[in-house]
C-alpha positions, 0 to 999 in steps of 0.5 A: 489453527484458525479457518483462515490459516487452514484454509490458506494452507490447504489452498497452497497446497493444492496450488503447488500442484499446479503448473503454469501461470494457471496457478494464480487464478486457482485461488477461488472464482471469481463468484466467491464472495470475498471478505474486504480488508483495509490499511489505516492511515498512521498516527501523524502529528499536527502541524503548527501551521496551514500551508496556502498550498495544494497536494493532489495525490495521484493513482500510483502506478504498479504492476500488473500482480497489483492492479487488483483487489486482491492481497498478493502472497510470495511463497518464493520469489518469482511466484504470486499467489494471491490470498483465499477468501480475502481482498483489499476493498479497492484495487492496491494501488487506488486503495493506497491512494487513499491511504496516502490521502488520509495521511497527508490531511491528517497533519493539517498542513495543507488547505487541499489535499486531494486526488486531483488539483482543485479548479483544475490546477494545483501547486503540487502533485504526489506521483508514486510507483509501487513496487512491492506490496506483497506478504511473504512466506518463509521457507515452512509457509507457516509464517508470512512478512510483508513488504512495502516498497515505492518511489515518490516523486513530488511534481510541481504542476505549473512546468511539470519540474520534478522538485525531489524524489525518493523511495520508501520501503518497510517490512512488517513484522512476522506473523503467522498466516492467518489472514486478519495477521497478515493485514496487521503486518501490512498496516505496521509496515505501511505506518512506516512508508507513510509516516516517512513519505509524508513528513518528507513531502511536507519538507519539500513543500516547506513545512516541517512536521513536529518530533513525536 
């Protein structure tokens, strides 16, 4: 059994046996010094040709459990704990901003992408609601899936007309709890939200994206 496993245990542990929303903050001080983890962007085809467009991605919106840097962890369905020792390296929801951005610029399909519309407007903005993203642990808390899930919608910025919407969820595969497996966990599952949401909003954009 890693550190990091055994450490996560022994730390669930000793939170089963507090009450209250307490329990939430039990999880190390604020002074700990955390090791900072962080998604990859997925593997996207190229684009067979450059759009004269622009894509701004804003800051998903998320629950209060999210607006964090730290990685959530469900042992049960109406409790959050949040993971010992470990933390995204922004708060969730700009992280996965981030994240997003990559994946969009990766194809080469648009001249901008970015956070904000370029010389103050933009064709088209990128509004998205997280929802879930979170790990989960099984009933024996020794094995963890993750879960991703998220409404997009894509705003067209001169009349603020929502042009589609669609959400997206995945869950990665089962692993066990040591901390480095779980964000390998988040990293499959988010492969799959993003590789999806991307060729979808190029799509409403007027671009397909080649088959792999």
């Amino acid at each position: 059994m890693t550190l990091q496993r055994r450490s996560l245990l022994t730390s669930m542990g000793a939170l089963m046996a507090l009450s209250g929303c307490g329990a939430i903050t039990a999880i190390g001080e604020a002074t700990a010094v955390l090791d900072a983890y962080d998604l990859r962007a997925p593997d996207m085809p190229q684009a067979g040709r450059m759009l004269q467009r622009g894509l701004s991605i804003e800051p998903p919106t998320a629950p209060g459990a999210l607006e964090v840097d730290r990685i959530l962890i469900r042992p049960n369905p109406v409790q959050s704990l949040y993971l010992p020792g470990a933390r995204w390296t922004d708060k969730t929801p700009l992280m996965y901003q981030s994240v997003m951005l990559r994946a969009f610029e990766d194809t080469g399909a648009l001249a901008y992408v970015g956070r904000r519309p370029l010389g103050g407007t933009g064709d088209v903005a990128l509004i998205t609601e997280i929802t879930d993203f979170q790990a989960e642990l099984d009933e024996d808390r020794r094995n963890a899936i993750t879960r991703i899930r998220l409404t997009a919608r894509m705003v067209r910025e001169s009349d603020a007309r929502v042009l589609a919407r669609r959400s997206f969820q995945a869950i990665g595969p089962e692993v066990s709890t040591d901390t480095l497996e779980i964000v390998e966990s988040f990293n499959a599952a988010s492969d799959v939200v993003l590789t999806d949401m991307v060729r979808w909003g190029l799509g409403v954009m007027g671009l397909q994206l080649p088959s792999v």
